[in-house]
C-alpha positions, 0 to 999 in steps of 0.5 A: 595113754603111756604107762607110770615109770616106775621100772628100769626096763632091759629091752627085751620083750618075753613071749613065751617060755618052757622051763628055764628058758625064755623066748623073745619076739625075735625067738632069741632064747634066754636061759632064766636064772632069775626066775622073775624074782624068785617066782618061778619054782617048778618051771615056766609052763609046765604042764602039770600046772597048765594043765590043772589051770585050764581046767579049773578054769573050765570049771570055775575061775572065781567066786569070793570069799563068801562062800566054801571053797574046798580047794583052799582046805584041800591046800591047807591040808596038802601045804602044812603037810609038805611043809612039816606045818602040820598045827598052821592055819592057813590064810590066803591072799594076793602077793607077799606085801600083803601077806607081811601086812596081814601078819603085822595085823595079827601080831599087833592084835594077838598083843595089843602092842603096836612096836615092831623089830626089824632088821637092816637091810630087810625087805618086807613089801612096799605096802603100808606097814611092810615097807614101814619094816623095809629097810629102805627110805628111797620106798617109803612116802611121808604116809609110811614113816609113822608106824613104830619100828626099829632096825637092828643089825642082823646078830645084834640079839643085846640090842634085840633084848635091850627093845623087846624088854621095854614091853612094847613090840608087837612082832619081830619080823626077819628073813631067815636069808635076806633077799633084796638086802644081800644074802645075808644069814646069821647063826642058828644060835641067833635064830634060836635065841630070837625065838626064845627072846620072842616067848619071854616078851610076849612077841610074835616072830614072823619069819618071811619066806616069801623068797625062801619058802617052797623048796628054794634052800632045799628045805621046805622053809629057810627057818627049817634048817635052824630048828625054831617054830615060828608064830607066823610064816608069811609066802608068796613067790614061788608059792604060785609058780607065776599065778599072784598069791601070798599066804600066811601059816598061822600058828594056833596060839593066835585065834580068828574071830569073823571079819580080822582078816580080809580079801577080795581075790585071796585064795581064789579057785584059780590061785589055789589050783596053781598052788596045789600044782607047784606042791604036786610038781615038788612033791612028784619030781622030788625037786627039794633034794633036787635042789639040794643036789644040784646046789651042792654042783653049783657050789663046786664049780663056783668055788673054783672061780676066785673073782668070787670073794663070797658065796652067801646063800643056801640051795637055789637062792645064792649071792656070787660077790665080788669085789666091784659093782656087778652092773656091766656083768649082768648086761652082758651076761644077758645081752651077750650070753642071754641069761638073766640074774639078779642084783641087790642092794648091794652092788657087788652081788650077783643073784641067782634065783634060778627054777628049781628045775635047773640042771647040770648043763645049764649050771654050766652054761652059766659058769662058762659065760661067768668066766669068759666075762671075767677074762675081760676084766 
């Protein structure tokens, strides 16, 4: 039996990992300044996760939802706490597909409507509804295509009204900094305006922080920085450093009734635990004004190379563009130089979605590789 190709692999093979490195089977050793797509937050193995992970593991790995589990209060309480959440509920499940898929769910039956606002190019998950709200048709079957949605420049708030007015949109659905799509980031008077917009037409805006949430800006949550109050915050990502977990914060205006929401494996001892570890870890070693601090020396050393048309992004979440297609770059940066980066749909961007762990000397390994491979060009 062979598997399903679906993924472009590199031929390389890791086995092992400690903080921002990987090791392969030949020992050859890879600084990650990807963090498996933003996964990673407090570093690989550390061992205040895996020491809380094996031990809950001793004690009870799974049981369902049919029954208390105290460790899902005790990260309700510990999360929205953290995160300045405090009026959220919180609702567990496996990966931020699901979550997004969740969060249309509750929308449209908060308002009884069925039509949703995007944004170009926005990405949301390749499930039904999340990868109907996916600016991306290459991702989307015959079966995605029937749930009604409009894509809308990211600013464009005429447009958003113009929609929003006509009384049929259940949710506005954004990433505060798009992830997959670029980098992009509009004004905090747009963020703001959406929002009000959003109260005005009796609109749910969910805000996607499955790739920014859990300290990766430096603030908690991307929206933060933009001062609004979303109806639904949906996680996943850096939410269990590795182990599968997403997440919605439900704001109370929205009201459970038994069996709305369900899952098999959502919010499971073992997720909870892993979670519960990422939020001590940041809490313990203060990574978000960490990863305030060491943005603002990686800012610094890559205003100084001028091949860099644009730095877009905030925190540990950042977009290096250039004026041709990064794709040769990122190989030799990890067959040469061995560190992993990112790429996006747009081809001239470099992802950075480093551990919040990064340091100083890791920064600068990186940025002497950058600019040797940039001498050849």
């Amino acid at each position: 039996m062979s598997l399903f190709n679906v993924y472009p692999l590199f031929d390389i093979n890791p086995i092992h990992a400690n903080d921002v490195y990987l090791y392969d089977e030949h020992q050859i050793k890879y600084l990650d300044l990807y963090g498996g797509h933003a996964v990673i937050s407090i570093g690989h193995s550390h061992p205040t996760y895996v020491k809380n992970l094996q031990q809950q593991l001793e004690q009870l790995g799974f049981y369902s939802n049919s029954v208390k589990n105290t460790l899902q209060e005790t990260l309700a309480h510990k999360l929205c706490t953290m995160s300045d959440c405090s009026q959220y509920q919180l609702f567990l499940c496996n990966s931020g597909a699901e979550a997004n898929e969740n969060a249309l769910k509750l929308a449209s039956f908060h308002t009884q409507k069925s039509k949703v606002i995007a944004f170009k190019n926005g990405f949301h998950g390749r499930t039904s509804a999340a990868v109907a709200v996916t600016d991306n048709l290459k991702i989307k079957a015959p079966i995605n295509t029937h749930h009604p949605v409009e894509f809308i420049d990211l600013g464009d708030l005429e447009t958003v009204e113009k929609i929003a007015s006509q009384g049929e949109v259940c949710a506005i659905i954004i990433e505060i900094i798009q992830g997959v799509g670029g980098l992009g980031e509009a004004s905090t008077t747009f963020y703001q305006e959406l929002s009000q917009l959003c109260q005005q037409y009796d609109i749910l805006l969910i805000v996607d922080e499955i790739q920014s949430g859990f300290g990766r800006t430096g603030d908690f949550f991307a929206f933060q920085k933009h001062q609004i109050k979303p109806d639904i915050i949906t996680m996943a990502k850096g939410m269990g450093n590795g182990f599968p977990m997403g997440g919605l914060l439900i704001h109370p205006k929205i009201k459970a009734s038994l069996g709305m929401l369900g899952t098999t494996f959502g919010g499971n001892h073992l997720a909870c635990t892993a979670s519960l570890s990422v939020l001590e870890v940041l809490e313990k070693d203060k990574l978000l004004v960490h990863t305030q601090e060491i943005a603002k020396y990686f800012r610094k050393q890559l205003a100084a190379i001028i091949a860099i048309k644009q730095l877009k992004g905030r925190g540990l979440m950042l977009g290096l563009e250039f004026d041709f297609p990064i794709t040769a770059l990122r190989k030799e940066l990890l067959y040469k130089h061995h560190i992993f980066t990112g790429n996006s749909k747009d081809p001239n961007l470099l992802r950075i979605l480093p551990p919040l762990t990064l340091q100083k000397q890791h920064i600068d390994i990186f940025i002497q590789a950058l600019q040797l491979e940039l001498s050849t060009l």
